[in-house]
Structure formats: structure tokens, C-alpha cells
MDTraj code that builds the backbone (N, CA, C; nanometers):
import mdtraj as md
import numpy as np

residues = "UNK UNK UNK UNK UNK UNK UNK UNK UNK UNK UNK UNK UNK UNK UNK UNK UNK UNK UNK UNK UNK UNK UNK UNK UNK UNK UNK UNK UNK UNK UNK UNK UNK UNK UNK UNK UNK UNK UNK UNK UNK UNK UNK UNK UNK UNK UNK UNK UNK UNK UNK UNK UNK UNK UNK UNK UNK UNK UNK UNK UNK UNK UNK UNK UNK UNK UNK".split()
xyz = np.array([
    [18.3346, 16.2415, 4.1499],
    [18.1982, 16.2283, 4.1038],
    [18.1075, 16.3068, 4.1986],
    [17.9992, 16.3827, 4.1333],
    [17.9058, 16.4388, 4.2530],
    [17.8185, 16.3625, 4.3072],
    [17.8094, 16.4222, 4.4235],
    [17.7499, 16.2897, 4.5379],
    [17.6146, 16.3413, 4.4637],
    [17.5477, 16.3614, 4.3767],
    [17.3905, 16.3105, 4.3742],
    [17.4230, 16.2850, 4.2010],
    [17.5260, 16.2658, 4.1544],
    [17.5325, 16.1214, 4.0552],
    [17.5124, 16.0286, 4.1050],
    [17.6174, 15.9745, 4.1741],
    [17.7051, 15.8678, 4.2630],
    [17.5396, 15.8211, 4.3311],
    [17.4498, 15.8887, 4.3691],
    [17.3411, 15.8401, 4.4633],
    [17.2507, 15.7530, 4.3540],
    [17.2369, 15.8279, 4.2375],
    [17.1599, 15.8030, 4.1327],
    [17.2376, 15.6496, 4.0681],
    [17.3486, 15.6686, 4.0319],
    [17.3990, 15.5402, 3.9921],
    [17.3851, 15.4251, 4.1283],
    [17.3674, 15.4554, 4.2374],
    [17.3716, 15.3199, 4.3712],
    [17.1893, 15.2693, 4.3295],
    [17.1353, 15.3855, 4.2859],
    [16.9840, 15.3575, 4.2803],
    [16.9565, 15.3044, 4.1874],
    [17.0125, 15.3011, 4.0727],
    [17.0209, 15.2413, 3.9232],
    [17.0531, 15.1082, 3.9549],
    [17.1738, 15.0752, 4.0379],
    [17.2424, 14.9564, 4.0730],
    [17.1444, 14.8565, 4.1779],
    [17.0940, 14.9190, 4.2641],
    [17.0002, 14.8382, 4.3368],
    [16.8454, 14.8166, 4.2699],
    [16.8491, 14.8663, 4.2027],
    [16.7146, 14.8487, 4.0891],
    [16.7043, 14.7327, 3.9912],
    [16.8389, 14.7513, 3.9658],
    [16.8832, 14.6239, 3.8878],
    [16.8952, 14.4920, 3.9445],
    [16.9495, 14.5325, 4.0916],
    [16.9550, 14.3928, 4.1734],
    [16.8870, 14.3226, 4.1961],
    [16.7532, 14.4259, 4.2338],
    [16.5579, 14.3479, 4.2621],
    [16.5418, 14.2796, 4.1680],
    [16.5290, 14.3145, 4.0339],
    [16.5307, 14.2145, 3.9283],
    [16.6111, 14.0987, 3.9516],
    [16.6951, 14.1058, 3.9278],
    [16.7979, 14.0024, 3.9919],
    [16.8031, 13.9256, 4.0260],
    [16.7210, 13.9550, 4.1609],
    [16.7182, 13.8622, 4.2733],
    [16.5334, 13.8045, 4.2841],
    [16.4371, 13.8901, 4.1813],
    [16.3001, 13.7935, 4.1300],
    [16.3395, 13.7078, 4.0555],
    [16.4400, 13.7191, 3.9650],
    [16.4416, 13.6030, 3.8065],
    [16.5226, 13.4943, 3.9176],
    [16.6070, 13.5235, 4.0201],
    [16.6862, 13.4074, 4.0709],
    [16.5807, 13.3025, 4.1382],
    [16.4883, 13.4242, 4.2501],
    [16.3878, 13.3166, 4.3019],
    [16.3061, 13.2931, 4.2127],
    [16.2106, 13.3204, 4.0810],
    [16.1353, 13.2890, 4.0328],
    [16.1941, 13.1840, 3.9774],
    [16.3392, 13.1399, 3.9530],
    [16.3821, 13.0024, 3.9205],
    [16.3761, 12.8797, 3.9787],
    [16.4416, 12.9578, 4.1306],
    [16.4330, 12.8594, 4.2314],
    [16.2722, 12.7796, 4.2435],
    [16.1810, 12.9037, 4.2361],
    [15.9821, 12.8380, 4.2779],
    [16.0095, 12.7477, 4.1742],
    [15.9983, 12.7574, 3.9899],
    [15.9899, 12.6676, 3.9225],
    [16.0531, 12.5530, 3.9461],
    [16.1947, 12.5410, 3.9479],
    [16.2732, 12.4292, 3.9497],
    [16.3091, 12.3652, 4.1172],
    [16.2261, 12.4329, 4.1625],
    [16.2961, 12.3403, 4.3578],
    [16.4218, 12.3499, 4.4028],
    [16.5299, 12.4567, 4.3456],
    [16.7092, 12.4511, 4.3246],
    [16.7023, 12.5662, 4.2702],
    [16.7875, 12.5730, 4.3297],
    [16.9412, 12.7374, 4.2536],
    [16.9190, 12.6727, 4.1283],
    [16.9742, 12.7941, 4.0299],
    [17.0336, 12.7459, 3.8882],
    [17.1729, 12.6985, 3.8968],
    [17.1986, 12.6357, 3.8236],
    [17.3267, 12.5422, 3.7834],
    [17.3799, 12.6710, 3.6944],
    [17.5434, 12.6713, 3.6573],
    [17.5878, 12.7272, 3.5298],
    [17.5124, 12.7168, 3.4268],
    [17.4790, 12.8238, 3.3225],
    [17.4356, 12.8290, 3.1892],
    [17.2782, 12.7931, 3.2181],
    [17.1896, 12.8040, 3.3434],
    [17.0369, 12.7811, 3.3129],
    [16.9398, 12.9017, 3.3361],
    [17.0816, 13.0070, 3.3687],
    [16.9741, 13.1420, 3.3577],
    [17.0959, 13.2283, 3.3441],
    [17.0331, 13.3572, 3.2444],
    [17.1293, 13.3987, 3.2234],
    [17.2033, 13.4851, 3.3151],
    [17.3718, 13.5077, 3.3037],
    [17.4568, 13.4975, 3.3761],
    [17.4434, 13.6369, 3.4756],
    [17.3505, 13.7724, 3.4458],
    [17.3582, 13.8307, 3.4911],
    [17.2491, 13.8494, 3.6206],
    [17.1290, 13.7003, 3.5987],
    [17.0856, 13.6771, 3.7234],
    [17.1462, 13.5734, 3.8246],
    [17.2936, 13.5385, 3.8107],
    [17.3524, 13.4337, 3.8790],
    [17.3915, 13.4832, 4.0183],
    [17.3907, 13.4069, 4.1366],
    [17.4320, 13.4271, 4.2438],
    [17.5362, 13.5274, 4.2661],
    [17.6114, 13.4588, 4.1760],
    [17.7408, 13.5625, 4.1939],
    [17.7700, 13.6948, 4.1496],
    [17.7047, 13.6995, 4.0438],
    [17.6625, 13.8389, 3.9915],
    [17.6536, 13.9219, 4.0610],
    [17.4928, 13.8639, 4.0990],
    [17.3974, 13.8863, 4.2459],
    [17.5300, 13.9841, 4.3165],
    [17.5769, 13.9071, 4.4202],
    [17.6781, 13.8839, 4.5342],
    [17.8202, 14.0412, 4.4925],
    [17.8331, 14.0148, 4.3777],
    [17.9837, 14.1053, 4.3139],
    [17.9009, 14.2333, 4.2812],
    [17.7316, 14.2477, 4.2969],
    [17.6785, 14.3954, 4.2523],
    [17.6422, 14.4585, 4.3973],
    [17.5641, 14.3664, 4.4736],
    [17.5562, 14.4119, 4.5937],
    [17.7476, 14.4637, 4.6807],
    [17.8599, 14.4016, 4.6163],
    [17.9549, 14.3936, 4.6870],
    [17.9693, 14.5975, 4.6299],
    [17.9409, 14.6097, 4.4856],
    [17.9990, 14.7589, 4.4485],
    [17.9118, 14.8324, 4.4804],
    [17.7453, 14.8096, 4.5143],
    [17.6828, 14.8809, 4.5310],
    [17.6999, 14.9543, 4.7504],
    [17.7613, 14.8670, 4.8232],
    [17.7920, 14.9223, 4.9357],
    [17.9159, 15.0086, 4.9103],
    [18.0206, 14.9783, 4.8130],
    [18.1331, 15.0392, 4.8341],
    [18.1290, 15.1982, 4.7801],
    [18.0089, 15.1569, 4.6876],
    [17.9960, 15.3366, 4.6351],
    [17.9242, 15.3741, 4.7623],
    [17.8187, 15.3543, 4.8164],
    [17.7176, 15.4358, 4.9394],
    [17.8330, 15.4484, 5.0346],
    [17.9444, 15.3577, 5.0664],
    [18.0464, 15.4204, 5.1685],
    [18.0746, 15.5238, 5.1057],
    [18.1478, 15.5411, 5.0130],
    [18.2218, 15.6553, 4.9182],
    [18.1128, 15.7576, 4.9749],
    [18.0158, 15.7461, 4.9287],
    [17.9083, 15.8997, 4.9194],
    [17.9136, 15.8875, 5.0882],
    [17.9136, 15.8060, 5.2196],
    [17.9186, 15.8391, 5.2883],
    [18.0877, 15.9316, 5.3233],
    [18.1743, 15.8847, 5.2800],
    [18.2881, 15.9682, 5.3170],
    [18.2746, 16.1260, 5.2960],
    [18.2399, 16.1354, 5.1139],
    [18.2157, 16.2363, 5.0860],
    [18.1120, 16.3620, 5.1255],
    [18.0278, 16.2682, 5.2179],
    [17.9281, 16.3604, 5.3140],
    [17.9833, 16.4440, 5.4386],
])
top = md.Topology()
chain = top.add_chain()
for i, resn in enumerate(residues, 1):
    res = top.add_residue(resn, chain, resSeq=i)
    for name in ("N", "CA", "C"):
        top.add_atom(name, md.element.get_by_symbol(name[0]), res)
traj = md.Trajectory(xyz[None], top)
């Protein structure tokens, strides 16, 4: 992949995460708690969260190798 795809897709990916991670806390302000399973949808869930940030370092290593 060329490293200024690869940059563009990490930027796409962390763009998505900010969202992410407003709808998670804007849950938390309303409700005083994390969401439970099934009270927001699944692609603002912790773990989501957690498994996008996990691919979004492994590509910026990649583009770092490839540098």
C-alpha cells in the first residue's frame, strides 16, 4: 500500500474514533455509567473503541517501517 494511502486511511480511522469516543462519553454524562450491551450502538462500544485504536497503531507502525 502507498504510504500516503495508508496515512489517509489511519486519518479516516482516528476520525472515526473521536466520534466514538463523544457518543461513549456523551452516554456516560447522560446516564452516570458506561453503556451496558445493546444501549448504544455497537460501534460506539468500549471495545470497538479499544480493537480500532488497537489497528489504527499497527498501521502508523507499518507506515513507520515503510519510512
Amino acid at each position: 500500500m502507498r504510504k500516503s494511502n495508508r496515512i489517509m486511511m489511519v486519518q479516516n480511522m482516528v476520525n472515526t474514533l473521536a466520534e466514538s469516543v463523544k457518543e461513549y462519553e456523551n452516554f456516560e454524562v447522560r446516564n452516570g455509567r458506561g453503556p451496558l450491551y445493546n444501549e448504544l450502538d455497537m460501534y460506539h462500544t468500549k471495545e470497538s473503541i479499544r480493537r480500532r485504536i488497537t489497528q489504527a497503531r499497527a498501521e502508523l507502525l507499518q507506515l513507520e517501517k515503510d519510512l
